[in-house]
N, C-alpha and C positions, 0 to 999 in steps of 0.2 A: 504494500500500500504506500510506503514512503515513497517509493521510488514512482511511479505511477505518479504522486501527490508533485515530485519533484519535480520530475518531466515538464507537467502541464502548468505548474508556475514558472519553470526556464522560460518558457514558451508565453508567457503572460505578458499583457501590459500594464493589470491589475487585477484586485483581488473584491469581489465583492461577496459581500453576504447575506443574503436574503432570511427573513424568519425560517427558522429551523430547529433541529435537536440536537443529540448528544453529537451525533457526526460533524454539523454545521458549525457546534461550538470549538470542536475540537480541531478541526482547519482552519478558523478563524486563531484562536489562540496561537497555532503555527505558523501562519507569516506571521500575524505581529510578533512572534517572538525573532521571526530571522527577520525581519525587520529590522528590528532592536539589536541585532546582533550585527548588522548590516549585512546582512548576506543579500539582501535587495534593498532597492528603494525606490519598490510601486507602491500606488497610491492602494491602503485597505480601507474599502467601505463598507458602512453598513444600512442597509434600506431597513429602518426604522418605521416601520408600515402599523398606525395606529401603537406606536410607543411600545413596539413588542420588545427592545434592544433596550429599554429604561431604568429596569431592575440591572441588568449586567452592566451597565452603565454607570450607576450607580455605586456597584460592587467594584469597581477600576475607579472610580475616582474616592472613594472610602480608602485604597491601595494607596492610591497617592498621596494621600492626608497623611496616610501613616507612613509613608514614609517606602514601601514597599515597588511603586512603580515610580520612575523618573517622572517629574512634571513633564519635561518635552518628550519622553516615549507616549505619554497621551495622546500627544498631534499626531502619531502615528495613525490616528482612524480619524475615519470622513465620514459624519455623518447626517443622514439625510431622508425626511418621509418620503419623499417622493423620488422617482427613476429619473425622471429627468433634473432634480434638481441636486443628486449624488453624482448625475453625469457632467455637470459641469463643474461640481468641485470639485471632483476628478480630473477632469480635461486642466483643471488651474493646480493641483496639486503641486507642492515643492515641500520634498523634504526637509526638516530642519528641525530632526529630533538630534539628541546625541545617543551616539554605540555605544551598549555596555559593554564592549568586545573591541579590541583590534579588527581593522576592516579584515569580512571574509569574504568571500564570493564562490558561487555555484563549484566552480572547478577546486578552488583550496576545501572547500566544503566534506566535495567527495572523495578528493584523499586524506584526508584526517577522519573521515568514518561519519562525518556529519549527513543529516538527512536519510543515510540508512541507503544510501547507493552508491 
C-alpha cells in the first residue's frame, strides 16, 4: 500500500481530501506529515463540506497550543467548503511552513527505507 500511496503522490500536483474514514484520515495524516518533513511541497486540502473537517481541526490546533504541532506546519492545509473555492487556494498555494527534518525528497526517501518502497 505505501508504495502504490507513493507512486500516485510522485505523480501529484496535490493532495486533497474529501469527507471520509479511517483510510481518508490516514493518507491525509501522510502527506502532511512528509510535508513537514519536506519530502514534498504540494498544496494538502481539505473540502470541509458542511464543517465535517471541524472537530479534526480542532484537535490540530488544541496540538498546537500545546505545543505538539509547529504553528507554520498548520499552513500546511488548505482549507475550504466548497470545490471551487479549495481550487483556487490551491492554484495560489506557497509553501512557507518550516521542516522538522533536513530536506528529503522522493528518491533520498527510498533509499533510506522511507515511504516503505
Amino acid at each position: 500500500m505505501h508504495q502504490r500511496k507513493a507512486e500516485m503522490a510522485r505523480h501529484s500536483d496535490a493532495f486533497i481530501a474529501l469527507p471520509g474514514g479511517y483510510g481518508t484520515l490516514e493518507e491525509l495524516l501522510e502527506v502532511i506529515t512528509w510535508a513537514q518533513l519536506g519530502i514534498h511541497h504540494k498544496p494538502v486540502g481539505l473540502l470541509n463540506v458542511d464543517g465535517y473537517y471541524n472537530s479534526l481541526l480542532t484537535f490540530i490546533d488544541k496540538a498546537v497550543e500545546e505545543g505538539f504541532i509547529n504553528t507554520s506546519a498548520r499552513r500546511i492545509i488548505v482549507l475550504a467548503p466548497t470545490a471551487e473555492e479549495l481550487m483556487e487556494k490551491l492554484e495560489d498555494y506557497v509553501p512557507y511552513h518550516d521542516r522538522v527534518a533536513s530536506k528529503l525528497n522522493w528518491d533520498i526517501a527510498a533509499e533510506i527505507g522511507h515511504l516503505g518502497y
